[in-house]
N, C-alpha and C positions, 0 to 999 in steps of 0.2 A: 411208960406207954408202949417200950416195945416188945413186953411180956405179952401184951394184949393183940398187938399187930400178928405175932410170933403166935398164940392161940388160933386170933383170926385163921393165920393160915394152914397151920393141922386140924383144927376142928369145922371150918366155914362156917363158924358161927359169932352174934355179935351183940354184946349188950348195948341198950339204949346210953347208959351213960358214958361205956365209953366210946358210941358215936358221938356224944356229944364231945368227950374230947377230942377226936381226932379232927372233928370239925373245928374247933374253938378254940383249943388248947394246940393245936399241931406247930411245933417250930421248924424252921427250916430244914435244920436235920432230920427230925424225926419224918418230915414230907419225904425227903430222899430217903430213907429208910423202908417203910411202905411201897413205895415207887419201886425199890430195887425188887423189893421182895415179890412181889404183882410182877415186875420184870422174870424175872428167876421163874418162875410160876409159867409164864405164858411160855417162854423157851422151852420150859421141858415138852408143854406142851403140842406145840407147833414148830419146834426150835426157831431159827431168825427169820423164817418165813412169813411174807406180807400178803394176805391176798387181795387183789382189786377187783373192785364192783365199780361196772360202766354206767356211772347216772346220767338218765336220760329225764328233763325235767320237762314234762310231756302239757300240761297246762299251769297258768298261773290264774285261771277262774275257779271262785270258788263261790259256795253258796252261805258259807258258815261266816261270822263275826268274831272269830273268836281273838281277844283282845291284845295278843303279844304278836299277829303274823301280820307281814306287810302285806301280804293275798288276801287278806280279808275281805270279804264281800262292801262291807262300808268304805273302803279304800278309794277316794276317787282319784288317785294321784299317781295313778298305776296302767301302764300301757296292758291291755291285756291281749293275749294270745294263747292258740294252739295248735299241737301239732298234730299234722295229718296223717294218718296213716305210712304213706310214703315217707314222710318224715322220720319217722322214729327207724321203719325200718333199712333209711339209708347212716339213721345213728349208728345201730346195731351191725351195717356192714364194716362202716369207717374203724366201730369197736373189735368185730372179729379179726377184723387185719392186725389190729395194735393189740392183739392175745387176751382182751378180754373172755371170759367166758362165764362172766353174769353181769346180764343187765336189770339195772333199776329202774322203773319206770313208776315218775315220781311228780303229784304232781294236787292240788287241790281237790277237792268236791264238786269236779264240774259237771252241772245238769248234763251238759251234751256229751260228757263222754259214759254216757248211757252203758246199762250192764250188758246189750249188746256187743256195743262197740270195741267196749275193753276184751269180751271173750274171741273177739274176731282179732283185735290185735295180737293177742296171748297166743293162739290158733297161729297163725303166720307167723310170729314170729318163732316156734316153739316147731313148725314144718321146716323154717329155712336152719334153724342152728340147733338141731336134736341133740348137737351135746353142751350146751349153755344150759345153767340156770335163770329161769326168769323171776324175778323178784317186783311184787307190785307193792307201793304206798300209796294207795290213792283212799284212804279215808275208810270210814264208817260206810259199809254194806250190809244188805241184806244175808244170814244165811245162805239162801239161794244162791246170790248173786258169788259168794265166796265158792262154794260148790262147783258152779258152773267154771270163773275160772281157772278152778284147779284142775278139771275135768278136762281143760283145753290145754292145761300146760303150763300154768303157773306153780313154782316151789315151793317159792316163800313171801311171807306177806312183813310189811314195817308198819306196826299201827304204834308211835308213843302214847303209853297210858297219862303221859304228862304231870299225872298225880294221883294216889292211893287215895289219898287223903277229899272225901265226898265235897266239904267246904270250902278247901282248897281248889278244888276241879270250879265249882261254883265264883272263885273270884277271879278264875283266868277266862271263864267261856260265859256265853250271854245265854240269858233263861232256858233259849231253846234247843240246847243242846244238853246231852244228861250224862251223869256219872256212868250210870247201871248198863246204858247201850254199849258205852264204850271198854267196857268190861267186862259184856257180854261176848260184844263180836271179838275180842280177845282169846275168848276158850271159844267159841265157835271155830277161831282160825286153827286151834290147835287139836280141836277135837276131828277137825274135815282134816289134815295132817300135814296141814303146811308145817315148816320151817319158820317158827312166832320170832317178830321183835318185838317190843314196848321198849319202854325208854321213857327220859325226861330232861328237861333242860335245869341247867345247872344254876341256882340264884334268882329264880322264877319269882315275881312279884306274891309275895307273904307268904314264900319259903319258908321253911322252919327245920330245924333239928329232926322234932317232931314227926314231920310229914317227909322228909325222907328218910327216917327212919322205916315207916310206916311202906314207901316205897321200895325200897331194903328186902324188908318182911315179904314184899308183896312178889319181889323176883323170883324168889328163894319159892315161894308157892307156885306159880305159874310155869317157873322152868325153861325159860323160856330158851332158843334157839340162838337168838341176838339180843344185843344190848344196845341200844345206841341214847347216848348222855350227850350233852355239850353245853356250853356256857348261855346264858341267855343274854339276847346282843336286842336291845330295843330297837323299831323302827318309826322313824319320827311320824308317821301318819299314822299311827296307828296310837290309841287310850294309853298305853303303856311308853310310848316315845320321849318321856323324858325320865324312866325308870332306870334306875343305877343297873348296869350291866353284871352279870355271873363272873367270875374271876377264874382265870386260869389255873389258881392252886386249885381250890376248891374243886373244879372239873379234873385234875388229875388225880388229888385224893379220892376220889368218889370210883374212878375209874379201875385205881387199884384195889379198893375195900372189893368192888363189884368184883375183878379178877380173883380175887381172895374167896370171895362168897360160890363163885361160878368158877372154877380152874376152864371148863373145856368152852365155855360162852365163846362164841364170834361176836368182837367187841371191836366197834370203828374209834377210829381217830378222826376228828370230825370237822370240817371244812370252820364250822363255827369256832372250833379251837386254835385252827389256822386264823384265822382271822383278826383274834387278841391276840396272837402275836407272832412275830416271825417264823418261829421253828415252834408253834401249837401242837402241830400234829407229828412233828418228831418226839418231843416230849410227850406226848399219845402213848405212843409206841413205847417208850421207856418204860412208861406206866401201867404196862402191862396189856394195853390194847395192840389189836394185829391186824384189823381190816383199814383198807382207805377207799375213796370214793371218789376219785377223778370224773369232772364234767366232759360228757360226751355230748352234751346238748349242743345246737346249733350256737355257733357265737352271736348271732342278730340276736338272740332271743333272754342270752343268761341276766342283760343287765336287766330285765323285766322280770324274772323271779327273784322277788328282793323278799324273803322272809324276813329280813332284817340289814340294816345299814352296813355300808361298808362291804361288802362279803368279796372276797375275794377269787381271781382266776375268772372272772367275766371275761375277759379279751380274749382268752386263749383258745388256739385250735386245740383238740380233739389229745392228735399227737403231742401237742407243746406239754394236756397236762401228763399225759402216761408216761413220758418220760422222764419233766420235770418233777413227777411222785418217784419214781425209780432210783434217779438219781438222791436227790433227798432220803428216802429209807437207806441206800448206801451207804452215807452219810455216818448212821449210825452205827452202821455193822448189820443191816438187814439186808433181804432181799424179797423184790415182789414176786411172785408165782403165777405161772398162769396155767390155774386151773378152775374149776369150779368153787373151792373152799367148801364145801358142805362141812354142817356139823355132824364132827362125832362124839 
């Protein structure tokens, strides 16, 4: 198997079966082997360099059902909230002081924060810190709506494709939402010239070989800018709440093959991979991934964006986590940076 890891990484290329064994067949060794090598790979590329993105988690309203997020619109077990203008951009100061200089503004489908809204936030914030990246997830938009806030100042967009696979997409999300839209505003993101993510959660309810394979294929087409992966962590309100969780190997394998596939990708270590277990996101980092995402969000507000159980770093200020991620990548021999991280 490490003839084939050893191809993967001079050629970026990957036969179906033997993703099949790296997923199914992978032993212990053979994981750390991989790992290293996704390690080795990302060094040359970035060397120990970490860079941080300030998440600001801006609504927990959403209009969508889709069946694995605790934001789901059916959710009635869920305090909801959001934040106001002022809000975000007293994140964004608290952030500039602690050397961020890109913020995420991350946050559901909500009716009210209108394609107005979001370009007047973009607008402002993008007036007050001219040398940050601003980075938005906020869902499925119109063309238009993507245009305009690029036009005001936004870089880069996070939409996860969740899944390649059409049937697949159909048993995670309810009738009224569609494969083709969300695959659409993907190349629209990339054709108006943001900086694309997509991504997928790691062990997703009738995951298969298969269908990330097919997701694999689908990176490697798109190109995309960023990558972001993580374990799938159920939340008990939600259809999917007693669904067996994604596993940490699995999320690291996936992580490196993607470093393999992608050498120059911006690839997070993911709050979800923290969360199955203590040192998640260090083990990230080994794995070839070099972005982290510290909560700059209000502390009143994080134990209410619960995409799923357990998530960790609700309590903490702003500063506890910038430096508690600092010292951690330390830890391993890394260090965080504070610049933009753009891709090249």
């Amino acid at each position: 198997m490490k003839q084939w890891i050893d191809r993967l990484r001079q050629e970026r290329t990957l036969r179906p079966e033997e993703l099949r064994q790296l997923l199914t067949g992978c032993d212990a060794e053979t994981l750390r082997y991989i790992n290293k090598q996704a390690q080795e790979v990302a060094l040359r590329h970035f060397g120990n360099k970490i860079y941080i993105r300030g998440l600001i988690e801006v609504s927990n309203c959403c209009r969508n059902n889709c069946y694995y997020c605790g934001i789901r619109k059916g959710n009635p077990n869920i305090e909801r909230y959001r934040l106001n203008l002022e809000s975000i951009l007293d994140c964004c100061r608290q952030g500039y002081k602690l050397g961020f200089r890109t913020f995420v503004l991350q946050g559901g489908e909500d009716p009210a924060l209108t394609d107005d809204r979001i370009e007047m936030t973009v607008a402002r914030i993008r007036q007050n810190y001219p040398d940050c990246a601003i980075t938005l997830s906020l869902g499925e938009k119109s063309r238009d709506a993507y245009e305009r806030f690029f036009r005001a100042g936004a870089n880069r967009y996070l939409l996860r494709h969740e899944t390649y696979n059409e049937s697949h997409y159909r048993q995670l999300h309810p009738a009224e939402m569609f494969w083709k839209h969300r695959m659409d505003c993907l190349w629209d993101l990339k054709e108006i010239g943001y900086q694309v993510g997509c991504g997928f959660m790691v062990g997703s309810p009738e995951q298969t070989v298969d269908t990330l394979y097919e997701d694999l294929q689908f990176i490697r087409k798109l190109q995309p800018h960023m990558v972001g992966i993580g374990p799938f962590i159920p939340q008990k309100d939600t259809p999917f709440g007693e669904k067996k969780a994604g596993t940490m190997e699995d999320t690291l394998r996936l992580l490196s093959i993607i470093r393999l596939l992608q050498p120059h990708v911006l690839l997070p270590s993911t709050t979800a991979l923290g969360t199955i277990h203590p040192l998640g996101r260090e083990k990230g980092i080994q794995a070839g991934a070099n972005v982290v995402m510290p909560n700059l969000s209000p502390v009143a507000v994080r134990e209410k964006y619960k995409l799923y159980d357990n998530k960790i770093c609700t309590g903490d200020e702003a500063a506890e986590c910038r430096h508690c991620m600092a010292r951690r990548m330390e830890s391993v021999g890394y260090k965080v940076v504070v610049n933009r991280g753009d891709y090249h």
